[in-house]
C-alpha positions in Angstrom: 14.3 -4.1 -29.2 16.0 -0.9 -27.6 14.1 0.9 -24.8 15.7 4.6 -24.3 15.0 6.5 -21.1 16.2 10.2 -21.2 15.4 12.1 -17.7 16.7 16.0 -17.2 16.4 17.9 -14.4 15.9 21.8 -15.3 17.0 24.7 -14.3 15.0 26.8 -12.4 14.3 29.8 -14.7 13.9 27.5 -17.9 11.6 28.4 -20.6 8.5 26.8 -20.7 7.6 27.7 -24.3 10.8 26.1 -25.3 11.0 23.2 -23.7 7.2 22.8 -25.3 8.9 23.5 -28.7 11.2 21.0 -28.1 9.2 18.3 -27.1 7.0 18.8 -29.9 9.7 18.9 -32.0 10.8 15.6 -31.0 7.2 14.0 -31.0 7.2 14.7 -35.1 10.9 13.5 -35.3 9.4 10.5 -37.8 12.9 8.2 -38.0 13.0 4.6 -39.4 13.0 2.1 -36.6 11.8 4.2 -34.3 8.6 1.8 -32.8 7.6 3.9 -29.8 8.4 7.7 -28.5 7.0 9.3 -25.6 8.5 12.6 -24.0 6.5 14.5 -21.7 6.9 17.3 -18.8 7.1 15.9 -15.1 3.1 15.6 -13.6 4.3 17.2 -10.4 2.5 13.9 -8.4 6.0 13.8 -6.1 8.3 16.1 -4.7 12.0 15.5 -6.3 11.2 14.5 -9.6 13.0 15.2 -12.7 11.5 17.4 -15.3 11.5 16.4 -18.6 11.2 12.6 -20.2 12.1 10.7 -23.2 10.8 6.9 -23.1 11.6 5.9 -26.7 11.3 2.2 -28.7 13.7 1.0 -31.3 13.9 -2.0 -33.4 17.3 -2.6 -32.7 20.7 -0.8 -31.8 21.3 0.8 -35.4 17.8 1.9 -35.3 18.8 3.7 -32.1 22.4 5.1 -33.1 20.9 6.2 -36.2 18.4 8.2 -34.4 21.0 9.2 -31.6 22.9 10.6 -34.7 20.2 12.1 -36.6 21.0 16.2 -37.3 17.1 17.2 -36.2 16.9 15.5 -33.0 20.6 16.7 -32.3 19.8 20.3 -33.1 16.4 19.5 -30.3 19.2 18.3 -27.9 21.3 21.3 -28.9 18.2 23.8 -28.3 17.5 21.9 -25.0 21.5 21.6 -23.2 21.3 25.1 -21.7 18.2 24.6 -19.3 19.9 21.4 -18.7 21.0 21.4 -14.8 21.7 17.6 -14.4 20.7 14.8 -17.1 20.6 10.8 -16.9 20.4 8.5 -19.9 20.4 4.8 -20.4 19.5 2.3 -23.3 18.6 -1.5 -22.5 17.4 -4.6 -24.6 13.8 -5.6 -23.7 13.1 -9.2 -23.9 11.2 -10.5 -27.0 
């Protein structure tokens, strides 16, 4: 299994409404292999904290490239780059 973490840090004058589009939008992404996907707005519980997450499950790595290749959650990402200020990603097997 494939665990994907996404964190973004927005800009300041970002759009709220979009970023809730967006995450919506990638909640109903519905892609085969896909086991688990969270995303969700910082809770504001620190000081420092990045703003938006993706925690996301995938069967295996072709169930992850297909979904890092899919044309809806690209044009999300798309929709998403410009309130991007800084962004981090990384992918890593969880044991069985």
């Amino acid at each position: 299994m494939i665990r994907n973490v996404v964190m973004a840090k927005l800009v300041a004058d970002h759009d709220v409404d979009e970023v809730a589009s967006i995450q919506d939008g990638l909640r109903n992404l519905d892609l085969p292999g896909t086991l688990r996907y969270t995303v969700g707005s910082d809770a504001g519980l620190r000081e420092g904290n990045w703003d938006f997450v993706i925690v996301a499950d995938f069967a295996d790595v072709d169930a992850y490239r297909a979904y890092d290749a899919d044309a809806a959650h690209n044009e999300l990402r798309a929709r998403l780059a410009p309130m991007v200020e800084q962004i981090a990603r990384a992918q890593f097997e969880l044991p069985a």
